[in-house]
KOLMARVEX-890971 format. One line per 5 residues: for each residue x, y, z of N, C-alpha, C. Coordinates in steps of 0.001 Angstrom, whole numbers, plus 500000, padded with zeros to 6 digits. Each point is the difference from the previous one (the first is absolute). Layout:
N
X:Y:Z:X:Y:Z:X:Y:Z; ...
This chain:
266
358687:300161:846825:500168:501140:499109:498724:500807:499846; 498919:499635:500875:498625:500432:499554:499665:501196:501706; 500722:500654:500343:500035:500622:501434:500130:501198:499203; 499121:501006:500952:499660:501365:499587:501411:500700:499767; 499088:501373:499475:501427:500383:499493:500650:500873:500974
501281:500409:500333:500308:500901:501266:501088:500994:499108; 499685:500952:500276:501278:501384:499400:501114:500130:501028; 501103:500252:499350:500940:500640:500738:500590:499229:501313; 501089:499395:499853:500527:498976:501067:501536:501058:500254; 499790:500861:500516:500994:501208:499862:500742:499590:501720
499607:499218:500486:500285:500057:501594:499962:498368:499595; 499789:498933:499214:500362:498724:500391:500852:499357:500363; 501181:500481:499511:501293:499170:500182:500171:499774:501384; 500163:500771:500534:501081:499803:501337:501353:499896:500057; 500498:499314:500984:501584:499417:499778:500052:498982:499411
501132:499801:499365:500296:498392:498980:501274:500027:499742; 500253:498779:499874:501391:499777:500429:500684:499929:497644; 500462:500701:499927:500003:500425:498601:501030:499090:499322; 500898:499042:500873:501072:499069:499351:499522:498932:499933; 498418:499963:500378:499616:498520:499634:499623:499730:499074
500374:498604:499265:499866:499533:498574:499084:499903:499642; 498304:500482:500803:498835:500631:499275:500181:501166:499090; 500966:500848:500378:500041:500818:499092:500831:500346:498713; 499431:500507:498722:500896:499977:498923:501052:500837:499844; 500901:499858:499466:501041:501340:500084:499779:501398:499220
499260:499741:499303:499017:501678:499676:499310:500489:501314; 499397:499218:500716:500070:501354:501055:500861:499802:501313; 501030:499021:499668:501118:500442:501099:501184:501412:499733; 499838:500039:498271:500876:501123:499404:499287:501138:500134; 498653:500029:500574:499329:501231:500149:500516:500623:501125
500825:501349:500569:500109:500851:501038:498560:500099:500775; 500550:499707:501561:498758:500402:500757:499242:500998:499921; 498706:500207:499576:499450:501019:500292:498263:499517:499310; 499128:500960:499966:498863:499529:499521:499608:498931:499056; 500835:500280:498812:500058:498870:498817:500140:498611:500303
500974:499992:500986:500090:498185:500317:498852:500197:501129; 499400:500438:500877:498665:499118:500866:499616:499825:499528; 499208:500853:498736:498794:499840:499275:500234:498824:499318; 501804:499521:498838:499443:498854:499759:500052:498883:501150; 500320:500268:501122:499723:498501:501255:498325:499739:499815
499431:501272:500217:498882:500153:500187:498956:498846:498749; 500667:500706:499126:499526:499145:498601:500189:498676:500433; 501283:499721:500236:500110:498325:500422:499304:499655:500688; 499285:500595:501024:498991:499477:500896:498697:499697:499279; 499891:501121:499469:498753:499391:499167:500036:499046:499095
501121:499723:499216:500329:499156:499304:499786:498428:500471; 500585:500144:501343:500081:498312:500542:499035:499833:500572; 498800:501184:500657:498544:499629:500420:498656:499909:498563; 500472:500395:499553:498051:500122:498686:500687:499016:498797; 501486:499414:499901:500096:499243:499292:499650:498572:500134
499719:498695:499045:499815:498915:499961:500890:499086:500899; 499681:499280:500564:501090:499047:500589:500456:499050:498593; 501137:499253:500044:500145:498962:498840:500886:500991:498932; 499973:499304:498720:501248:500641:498967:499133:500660:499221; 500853:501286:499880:499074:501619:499651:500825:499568:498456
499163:501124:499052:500217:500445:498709:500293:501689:500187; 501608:500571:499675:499888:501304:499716:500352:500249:498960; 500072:501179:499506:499854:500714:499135:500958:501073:500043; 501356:500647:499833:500721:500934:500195:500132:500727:498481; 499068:501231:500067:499901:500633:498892:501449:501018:499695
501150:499881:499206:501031:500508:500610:501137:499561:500938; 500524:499044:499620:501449:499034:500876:501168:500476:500434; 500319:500852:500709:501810:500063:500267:500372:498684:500352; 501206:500746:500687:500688:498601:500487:499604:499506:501286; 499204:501284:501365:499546:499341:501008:497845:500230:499954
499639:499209:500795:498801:500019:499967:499446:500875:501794; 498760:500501:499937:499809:500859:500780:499180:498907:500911; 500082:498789:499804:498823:499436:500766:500867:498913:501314; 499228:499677:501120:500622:499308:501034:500870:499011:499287; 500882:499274:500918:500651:498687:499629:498991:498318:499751
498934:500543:501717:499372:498958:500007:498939:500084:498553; 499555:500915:499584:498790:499983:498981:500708:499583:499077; 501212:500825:499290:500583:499180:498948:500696:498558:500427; 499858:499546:500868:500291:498513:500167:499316:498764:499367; 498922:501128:500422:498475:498090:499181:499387:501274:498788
501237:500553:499440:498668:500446:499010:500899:499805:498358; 499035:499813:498980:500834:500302:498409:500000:501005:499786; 500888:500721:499512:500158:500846:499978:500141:500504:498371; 499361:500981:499276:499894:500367:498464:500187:501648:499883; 501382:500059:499175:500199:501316:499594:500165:500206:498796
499161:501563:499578:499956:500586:499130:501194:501182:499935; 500798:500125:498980:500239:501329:500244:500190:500080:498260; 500239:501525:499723:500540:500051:498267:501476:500473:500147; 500678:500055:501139:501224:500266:499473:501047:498674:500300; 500516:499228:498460:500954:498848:500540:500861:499899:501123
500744:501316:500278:500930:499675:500808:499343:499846:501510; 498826:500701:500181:499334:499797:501452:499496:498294:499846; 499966:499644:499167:499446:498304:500151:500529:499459:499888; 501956:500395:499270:501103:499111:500491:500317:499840:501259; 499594:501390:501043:500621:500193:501089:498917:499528:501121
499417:499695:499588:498308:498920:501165:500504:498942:500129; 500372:499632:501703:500675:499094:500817:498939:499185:500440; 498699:500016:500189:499251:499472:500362:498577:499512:499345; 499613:500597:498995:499068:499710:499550:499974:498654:499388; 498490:499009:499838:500105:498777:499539:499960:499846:498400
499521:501156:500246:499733:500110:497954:500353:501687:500119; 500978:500456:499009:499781:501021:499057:500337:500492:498567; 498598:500390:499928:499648:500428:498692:500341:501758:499570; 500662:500303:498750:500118:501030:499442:499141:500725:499157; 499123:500655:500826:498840:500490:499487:499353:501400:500761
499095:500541:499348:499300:501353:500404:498633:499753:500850; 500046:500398:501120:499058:500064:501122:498615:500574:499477; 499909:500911:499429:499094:500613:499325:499228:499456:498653; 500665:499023:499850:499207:499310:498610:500287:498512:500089; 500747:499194:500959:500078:498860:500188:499173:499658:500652
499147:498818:499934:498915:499312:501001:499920:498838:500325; 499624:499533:501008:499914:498567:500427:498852:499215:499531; 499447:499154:500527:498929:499217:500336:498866:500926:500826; 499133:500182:499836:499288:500385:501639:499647:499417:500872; 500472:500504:501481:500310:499728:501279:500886:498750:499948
501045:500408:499491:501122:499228:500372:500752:499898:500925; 500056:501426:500785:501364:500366:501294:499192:500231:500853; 501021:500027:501266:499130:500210:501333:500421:501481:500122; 501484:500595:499742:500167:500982:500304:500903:500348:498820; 499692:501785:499832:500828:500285:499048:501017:501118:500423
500697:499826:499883:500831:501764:500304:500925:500440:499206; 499651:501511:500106:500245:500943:499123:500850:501340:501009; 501377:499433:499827:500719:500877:501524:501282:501030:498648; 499584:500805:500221:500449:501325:499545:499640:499909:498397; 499353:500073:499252:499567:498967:498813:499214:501107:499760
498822:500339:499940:498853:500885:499170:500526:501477:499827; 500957:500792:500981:499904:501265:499407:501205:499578:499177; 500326:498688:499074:500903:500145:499085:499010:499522:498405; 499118:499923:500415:498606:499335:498576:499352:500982:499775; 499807:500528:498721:499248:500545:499044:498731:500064:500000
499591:498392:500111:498601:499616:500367:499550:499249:501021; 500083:500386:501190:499498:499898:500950:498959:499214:500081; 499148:500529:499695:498345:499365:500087:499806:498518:499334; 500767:499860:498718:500076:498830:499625:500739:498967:500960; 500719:500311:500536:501013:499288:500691:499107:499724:501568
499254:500610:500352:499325:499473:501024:498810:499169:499783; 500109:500211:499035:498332:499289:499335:500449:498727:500107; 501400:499912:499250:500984:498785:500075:499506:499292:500840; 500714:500251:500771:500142:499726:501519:499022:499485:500522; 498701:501346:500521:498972:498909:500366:499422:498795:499105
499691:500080:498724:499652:498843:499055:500741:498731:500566; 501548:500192:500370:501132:498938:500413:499202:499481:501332; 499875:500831:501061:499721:499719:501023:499506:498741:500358; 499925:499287:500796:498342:499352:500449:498919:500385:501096; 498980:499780:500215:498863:500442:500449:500467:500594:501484
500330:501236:500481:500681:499760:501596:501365:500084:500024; 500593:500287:498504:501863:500475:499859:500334:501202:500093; 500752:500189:500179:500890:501531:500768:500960:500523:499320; 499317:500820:499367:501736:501157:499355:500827:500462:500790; 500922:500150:500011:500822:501076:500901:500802:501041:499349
500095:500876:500108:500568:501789:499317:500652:500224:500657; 501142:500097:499694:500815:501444:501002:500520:500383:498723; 499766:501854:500000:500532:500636:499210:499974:501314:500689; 500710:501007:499072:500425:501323:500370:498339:500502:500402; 500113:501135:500243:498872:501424:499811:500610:501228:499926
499381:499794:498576:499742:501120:499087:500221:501460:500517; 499267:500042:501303:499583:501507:500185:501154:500290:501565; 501044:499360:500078:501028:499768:501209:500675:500984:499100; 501665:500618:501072:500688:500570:499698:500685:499077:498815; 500437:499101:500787:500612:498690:498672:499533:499788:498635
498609:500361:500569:499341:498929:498680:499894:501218:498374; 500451:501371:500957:499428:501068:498923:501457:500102:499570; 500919:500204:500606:501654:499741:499312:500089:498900:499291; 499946:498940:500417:499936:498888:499311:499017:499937:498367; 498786:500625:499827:498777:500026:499280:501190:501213:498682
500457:501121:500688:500149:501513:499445:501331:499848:499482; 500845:498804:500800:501679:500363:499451:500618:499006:498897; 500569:500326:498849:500975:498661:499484:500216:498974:500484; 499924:498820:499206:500727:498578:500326:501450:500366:500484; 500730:500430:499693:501725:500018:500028:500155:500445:501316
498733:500830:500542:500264:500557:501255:499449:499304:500866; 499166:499290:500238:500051:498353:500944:500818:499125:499737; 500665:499871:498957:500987:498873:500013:501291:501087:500795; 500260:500971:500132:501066:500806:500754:499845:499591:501025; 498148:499993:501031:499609:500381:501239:500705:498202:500502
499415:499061:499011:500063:498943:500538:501472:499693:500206; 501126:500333:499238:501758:499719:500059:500463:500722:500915; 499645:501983:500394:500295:500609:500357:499290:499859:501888; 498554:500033:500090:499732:500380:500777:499780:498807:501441; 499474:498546:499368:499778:499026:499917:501129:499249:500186
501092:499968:498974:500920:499080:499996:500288:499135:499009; 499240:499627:499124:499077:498959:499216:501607:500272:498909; 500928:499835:500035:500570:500060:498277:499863:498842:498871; 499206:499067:499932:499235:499713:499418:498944:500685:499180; 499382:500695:500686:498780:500788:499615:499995:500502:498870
499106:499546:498627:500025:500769:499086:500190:498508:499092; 500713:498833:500348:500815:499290:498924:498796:499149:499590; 499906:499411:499163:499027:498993:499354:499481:499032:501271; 498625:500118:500141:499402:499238:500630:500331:500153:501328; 499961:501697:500470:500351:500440:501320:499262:501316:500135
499456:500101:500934:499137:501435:500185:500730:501126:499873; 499671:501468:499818:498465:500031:499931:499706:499943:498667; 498471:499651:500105:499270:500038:498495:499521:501026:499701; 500014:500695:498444:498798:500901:499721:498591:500137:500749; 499686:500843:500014:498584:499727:501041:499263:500992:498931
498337:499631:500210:499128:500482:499390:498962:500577:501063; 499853:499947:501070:498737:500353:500914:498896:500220:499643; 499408:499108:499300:498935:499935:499488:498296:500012:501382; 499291:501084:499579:499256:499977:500717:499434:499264:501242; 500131:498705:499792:499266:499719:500772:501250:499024:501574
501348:500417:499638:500961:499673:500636:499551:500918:501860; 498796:501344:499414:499948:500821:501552:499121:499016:500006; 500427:499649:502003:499223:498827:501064:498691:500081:499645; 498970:501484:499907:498610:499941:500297:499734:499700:498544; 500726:500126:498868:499457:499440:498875:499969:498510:499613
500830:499492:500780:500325:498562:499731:499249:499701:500419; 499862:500109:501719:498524:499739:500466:498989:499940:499442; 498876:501404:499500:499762:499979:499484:499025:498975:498730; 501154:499796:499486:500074:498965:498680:499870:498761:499978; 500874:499457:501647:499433:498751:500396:498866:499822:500270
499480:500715:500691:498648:500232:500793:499184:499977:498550; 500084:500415:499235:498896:499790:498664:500092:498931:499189; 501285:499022:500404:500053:499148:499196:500596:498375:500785; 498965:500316:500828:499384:498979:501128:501387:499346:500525; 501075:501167:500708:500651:499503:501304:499796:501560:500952
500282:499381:501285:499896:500294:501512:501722:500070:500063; 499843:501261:501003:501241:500381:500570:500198:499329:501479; 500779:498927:500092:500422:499665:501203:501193:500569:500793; 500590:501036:499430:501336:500260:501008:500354:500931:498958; 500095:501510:500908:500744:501042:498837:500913:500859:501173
501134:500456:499497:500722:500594:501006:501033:501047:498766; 499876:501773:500416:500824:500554:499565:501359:500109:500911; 501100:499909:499696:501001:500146:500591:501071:500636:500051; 501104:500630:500338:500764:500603:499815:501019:499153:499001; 500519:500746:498993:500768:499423:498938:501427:499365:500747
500579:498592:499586:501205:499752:500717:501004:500926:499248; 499818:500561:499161:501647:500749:500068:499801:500982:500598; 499232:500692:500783:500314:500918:501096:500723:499000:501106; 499794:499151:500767:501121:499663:500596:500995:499332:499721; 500195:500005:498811:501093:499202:499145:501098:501223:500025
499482:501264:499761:500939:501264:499777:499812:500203:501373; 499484:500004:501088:500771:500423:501109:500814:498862:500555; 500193:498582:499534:501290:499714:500312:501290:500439:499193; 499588:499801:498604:501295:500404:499117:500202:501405:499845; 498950:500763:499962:500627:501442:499574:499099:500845:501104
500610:499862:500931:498987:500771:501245:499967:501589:499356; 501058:500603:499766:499877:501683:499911:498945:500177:498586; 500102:499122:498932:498963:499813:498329:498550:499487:500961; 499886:499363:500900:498747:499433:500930:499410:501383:500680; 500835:500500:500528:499821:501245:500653:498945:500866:499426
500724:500316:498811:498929:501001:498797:499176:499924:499643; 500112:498799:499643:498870:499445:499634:498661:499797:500694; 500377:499820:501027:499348:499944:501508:499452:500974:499778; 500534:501157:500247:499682:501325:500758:499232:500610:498314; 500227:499500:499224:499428:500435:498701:498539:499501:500050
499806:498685:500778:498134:499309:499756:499571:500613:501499; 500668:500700:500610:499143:500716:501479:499544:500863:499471; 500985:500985:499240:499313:501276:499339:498571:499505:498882; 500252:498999:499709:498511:499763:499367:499481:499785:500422; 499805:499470:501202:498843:498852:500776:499310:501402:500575
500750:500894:500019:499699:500871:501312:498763:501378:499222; 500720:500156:498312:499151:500577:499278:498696:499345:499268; 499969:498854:499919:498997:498892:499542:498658:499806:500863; 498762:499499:499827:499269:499645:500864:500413:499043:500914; 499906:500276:501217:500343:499669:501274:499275:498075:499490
501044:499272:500833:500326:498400:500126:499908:499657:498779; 500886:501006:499000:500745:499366:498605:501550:499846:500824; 500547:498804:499401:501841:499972:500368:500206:499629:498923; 500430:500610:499137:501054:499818:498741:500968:499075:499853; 500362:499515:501375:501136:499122:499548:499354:498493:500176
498551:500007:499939:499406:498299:499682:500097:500144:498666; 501043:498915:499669:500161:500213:498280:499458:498562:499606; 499516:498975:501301:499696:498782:498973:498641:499607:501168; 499408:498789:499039:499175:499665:500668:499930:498246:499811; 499993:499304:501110:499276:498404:499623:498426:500084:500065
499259:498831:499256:498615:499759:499904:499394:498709:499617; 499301:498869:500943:500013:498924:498968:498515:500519:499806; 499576:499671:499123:498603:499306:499033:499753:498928:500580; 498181:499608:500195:500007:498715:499711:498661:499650:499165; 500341:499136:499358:498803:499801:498884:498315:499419:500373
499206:501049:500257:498661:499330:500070:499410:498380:499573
């Protein structure tokens, strides 16, 4: 866990055979396209800079599937936080969970090997506390992992600018999701609190002694989620982030609406 740090594993994956029981079903439900390499990619790093032997994580935020390999969650305990009951009725896997706030709940220090925080911060208020969390949790050489929106994407500014009622539409309507909306089912209120944009998080780690080992912006999966289900609503949309890309400073693409990133703790 003590190997320099390397940016951007944007070309790691390769081919992989995606029905093998290394992988979790959060990113087998992911549509092909940028979003799932990047998290393979993550997995790679995951199963090289991690400990051999039985890991301690940390899942700040529990659904019902987890974003991490099969093999890692195999030898590892697994501890979730979340504050909403029904997401910690609906955690199939975790070894312990607890009903509590990420942002003001704390562990031991350096308790976990890894913590992750997968779509989780642009829904917290306080941010900064909640990473402080985190690293304090860590141990000497532990790894956050982030995937969340950005802020400054076509997504992330609809998403940031529009009503709750109108993501719970996108998710039944556009998505599929009729679920969506019901107790202890996405989407959540979101807050985008500053430091949710990549270079601020950065940033922040970097001042508060972690190193960026792996950051990747990516194209948001519901762009190819809507060109399977609603190709002609995909269309527009489409042709709606060219017309920006094209008026914007040149190698902005609007439609990277998320980003993964692990941390690792000095």
């Amino acid at each position: 866990m003590n190997k320099s740090a390397t940016i951007d594993f944007a070309t790691a994956t390769g081919a992989q055979d995606l029905t093998s029981p290394a992988h979790t079903q959060a990113l087998l439900d992911l549509v092909a396209g940028e979003a799932r390499d990047s998290l393979l990619g993550v997995h790679e790093v995951l199963r090289r800079e991690l400990p051999q032997g039985r890991l301690a994580i940390y899942e700040a935020g529990g659904g019902s599937s987890s974003f991490l390999p099969m093999d890692v969650l195999g030898r590892s305990h697994v501890t979730v936080v979340d504050i909403d009951e029904d997401q910690v009725r609906n955690n199939t896997y975790a070894d312990e969970a607890i009903l509590g706030d990420v942002q003001t709940y704390r562990f031991a220090p350096e308790t976990f090997d890894v913590v992750i925080c997968y779509n989780v911060i642009e829904h917290l208020p306080d941010v900064e506390a909640a990473l402080l969390n985190f690293r304090d949790a860590l141990k000497r050489g532990g790894m956050i992992l982030i995937g969340a929106p950005n802020p400054r994407s076509l997504s992330g500014v609809v998403t940031k600018y529009s009503p709750h009622w109108f993501h719970v539409w996108f998710y039944r309507n556009i998505r599929g999701i009729k679920t969506a909306g019901l107790p202890g089912e996405a989407p959540f209120p979101t807050f985008f609190h500053p430091l949710v944009t990549l270079s601020k998080l950065e940033a922040f780690a970097a001042a508060h002694g972690m190193e960026t080992i792996y950051r990747r912006e990516v194209e948001s999966p519901r762009y190819p989620e809507m060109r399977q289900r609603k190709p002609l609503f995909a269309a527009l949309v489409d042709a709606g982030a060219a017309v920006m890309n094209a008026v914007l400073p040149r190698g902005t693409d609007v439609r990277r609406g998320d980003y993964h990133v692990i941390l690792r703790k000095r």
